[in-house]
N, C-alpha and C positions, 0 to 999 in steps of 0.2 A: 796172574790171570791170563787163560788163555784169552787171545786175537786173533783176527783173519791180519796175516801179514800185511795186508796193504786193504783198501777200499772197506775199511772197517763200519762205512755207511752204508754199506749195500747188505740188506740181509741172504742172498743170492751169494754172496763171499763168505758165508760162515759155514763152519761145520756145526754140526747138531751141539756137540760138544761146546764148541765157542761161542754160540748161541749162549745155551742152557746157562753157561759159568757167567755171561755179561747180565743175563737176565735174572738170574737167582743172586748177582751179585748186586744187584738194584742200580748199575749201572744204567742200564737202558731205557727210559722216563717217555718216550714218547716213538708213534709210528707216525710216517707219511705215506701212505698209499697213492702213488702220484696213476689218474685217468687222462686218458686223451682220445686219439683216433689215429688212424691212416687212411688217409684219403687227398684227394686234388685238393692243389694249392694254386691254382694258375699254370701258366706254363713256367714259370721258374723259379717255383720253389718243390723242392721233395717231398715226397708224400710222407714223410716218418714226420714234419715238422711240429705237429702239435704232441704225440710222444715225446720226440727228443727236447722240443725246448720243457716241458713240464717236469722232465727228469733233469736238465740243467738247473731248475729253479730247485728241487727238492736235493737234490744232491748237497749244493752248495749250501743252504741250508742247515744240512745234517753235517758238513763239515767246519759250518760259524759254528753249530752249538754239541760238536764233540766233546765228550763221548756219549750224551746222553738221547740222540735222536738216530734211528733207523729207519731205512726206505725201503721199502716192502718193492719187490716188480713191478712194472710199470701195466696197465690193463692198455695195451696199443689196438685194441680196436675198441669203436666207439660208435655212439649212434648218428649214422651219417647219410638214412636215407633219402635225405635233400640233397646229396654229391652222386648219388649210384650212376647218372646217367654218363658220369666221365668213368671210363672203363680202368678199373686199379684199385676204387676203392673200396676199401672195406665197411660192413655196416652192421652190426647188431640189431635186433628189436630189442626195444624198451626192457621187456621184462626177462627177456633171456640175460641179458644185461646187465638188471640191474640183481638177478639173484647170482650171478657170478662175483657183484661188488656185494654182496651184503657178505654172500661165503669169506670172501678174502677179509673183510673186517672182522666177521665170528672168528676165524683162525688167527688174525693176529689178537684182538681178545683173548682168545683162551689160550694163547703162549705168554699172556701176563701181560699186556698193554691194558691200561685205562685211559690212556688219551691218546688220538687217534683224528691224524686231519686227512680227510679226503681231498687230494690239490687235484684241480680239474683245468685240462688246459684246450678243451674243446667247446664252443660253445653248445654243439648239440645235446650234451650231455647234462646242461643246467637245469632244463624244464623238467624232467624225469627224477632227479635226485630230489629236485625242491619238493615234489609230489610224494616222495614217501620219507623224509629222514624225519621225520618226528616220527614215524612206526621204528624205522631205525633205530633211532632214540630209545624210544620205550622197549625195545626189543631187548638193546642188552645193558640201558642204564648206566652208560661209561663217557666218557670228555669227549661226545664226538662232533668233528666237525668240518660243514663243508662250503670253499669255495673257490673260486677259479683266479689264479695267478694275479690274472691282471684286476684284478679286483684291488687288490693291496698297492695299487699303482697309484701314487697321490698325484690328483688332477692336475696341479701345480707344476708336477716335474714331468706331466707327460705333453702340457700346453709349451715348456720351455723346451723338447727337443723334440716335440715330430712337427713338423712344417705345417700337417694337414692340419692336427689337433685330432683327428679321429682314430680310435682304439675300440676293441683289441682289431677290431675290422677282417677280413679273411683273406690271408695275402694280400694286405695291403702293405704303407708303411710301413706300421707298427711291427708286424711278423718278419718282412725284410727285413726291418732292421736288428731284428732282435738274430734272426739267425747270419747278420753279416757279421756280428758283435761274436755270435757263440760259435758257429760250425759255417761258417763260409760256403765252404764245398756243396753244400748245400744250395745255393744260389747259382741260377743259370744266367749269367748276363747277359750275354748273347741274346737269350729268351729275353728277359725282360723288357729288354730296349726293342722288341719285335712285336711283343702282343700287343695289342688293342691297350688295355688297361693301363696307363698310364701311372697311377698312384706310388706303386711300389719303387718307382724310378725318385722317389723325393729320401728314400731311406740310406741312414748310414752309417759304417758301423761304430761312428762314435755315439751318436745318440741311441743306438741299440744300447753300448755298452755301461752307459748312463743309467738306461732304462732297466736294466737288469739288475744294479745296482742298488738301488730304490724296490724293488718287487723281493729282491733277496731279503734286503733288511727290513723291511717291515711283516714277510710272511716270517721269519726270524724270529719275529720280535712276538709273534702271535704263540709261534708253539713256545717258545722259553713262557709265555705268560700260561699255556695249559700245563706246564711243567709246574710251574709257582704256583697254581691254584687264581691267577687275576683273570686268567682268561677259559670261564666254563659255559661248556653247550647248558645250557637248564633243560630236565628233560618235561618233555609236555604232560599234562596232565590225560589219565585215562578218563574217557567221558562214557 
């Protein structure tokens, strides 16, 4: 069976070809379509950070449950027009937005997915999804489903390694730690220890690396369940 030589979780790495053969070979059982944003994180964290960390959760993911899960491109702009006033960030309207994410779910649909999780790693983009995924739903009547990262984060293990207790929070903790755990370079210390905002100075990257550990295996644990049939969207009734 043809394979994309390496990063065989990324659908971005396949040729048509290598596609078609994993897909027609019923290898391929599930999509992650990971959404986030670019926008200000405070003065020391990078603006990619809710992309990038949503693509480290979906990745790793598709790499516990090889060969059967793909991650679609990441959507890095997001709706953020509560950030516009810090100069860099990017911002969507709602509905320009949300018919870019409905296209990207119709097309992985009609390439042969029936299950289908939307991971969202920005908060602004919750109030909008929740507002229309049951038209979603009834739209194209397939396993879809959507929630944000830190959702799957059990209170338990996020009360035993952040100091504050508060999550997902906006650069605060939570996000320091999570990107001192994954991408470092990421984090400006210098900055941190300079701004105003104090909180993010409590994060570290061993309770990041905790914390990601716990969000992996249990969104893990959700798409292997839409894969097995335990874990289904129900679609709404037409009224």
């Amino acid at each position: 069976m043809d394979t994309p030589p390496s990063g065989q979780e990324l659908l971005g790495n396949h040729t048509r070809r290598e596609f078609r053969t994993r897909m027609e070979s019923g290898q391929l059982q599930a999509c992650i379509i990971p959404v986030a944003a670019t926008e200000q994180h405070l003065e020391h964290l990078a603006m990619e950070h809710d992309w990038r960390s949503v693509m480290h959760i979906a990745t790793a993911v598709a790499r516990r449950q090889q060969p059967h899960v793909l991650v679609a491109p990441a959507m890095m702009l997001g709706i953020s027009e509560h950030h516009m006033r810090h100069p860099g960030t990017l911002s969507a309207l709602p509905g320009s937005w949300l018919a870019i994410l409905f296209d990207t779910i119709r097309s992985m649909h009609e390439a042969g997915f029936q299950n289908i999780l939307v991971l969202n790693g920005h908060g602004g983009n919750v109030a909008p999804c929740e507002g229309v995924w049951s038209q979603f739903q009834q739209r194209l009547e397939i396993n879809l489903k959507f929630c944000s990262y830190w959702d799957l984060l059990p209170r338990e293990v996020a009360m035993q390694h952040l100091r504050t207790g508060r999550y997902p929070g906006h650069a605060q903790e939570f996000e320091t730690a999570f990107a001192l755990a994954a991408f470092p370079e990421n984090v400006r210390q210098d900055a941190m220890r300079e701004q105003q905002d104090r909180e993010p100075l409590e994060a570290t990257a061993e309770a990041g690396a905790a914390l990601i550990e716990a969000i992996v295996e249990n969104v893990s644990q959700l798409v292997a369940g839409m894969i097995d049939g335990t874990q289904v969207a129900p679609i709404p009734p037409f009224h």
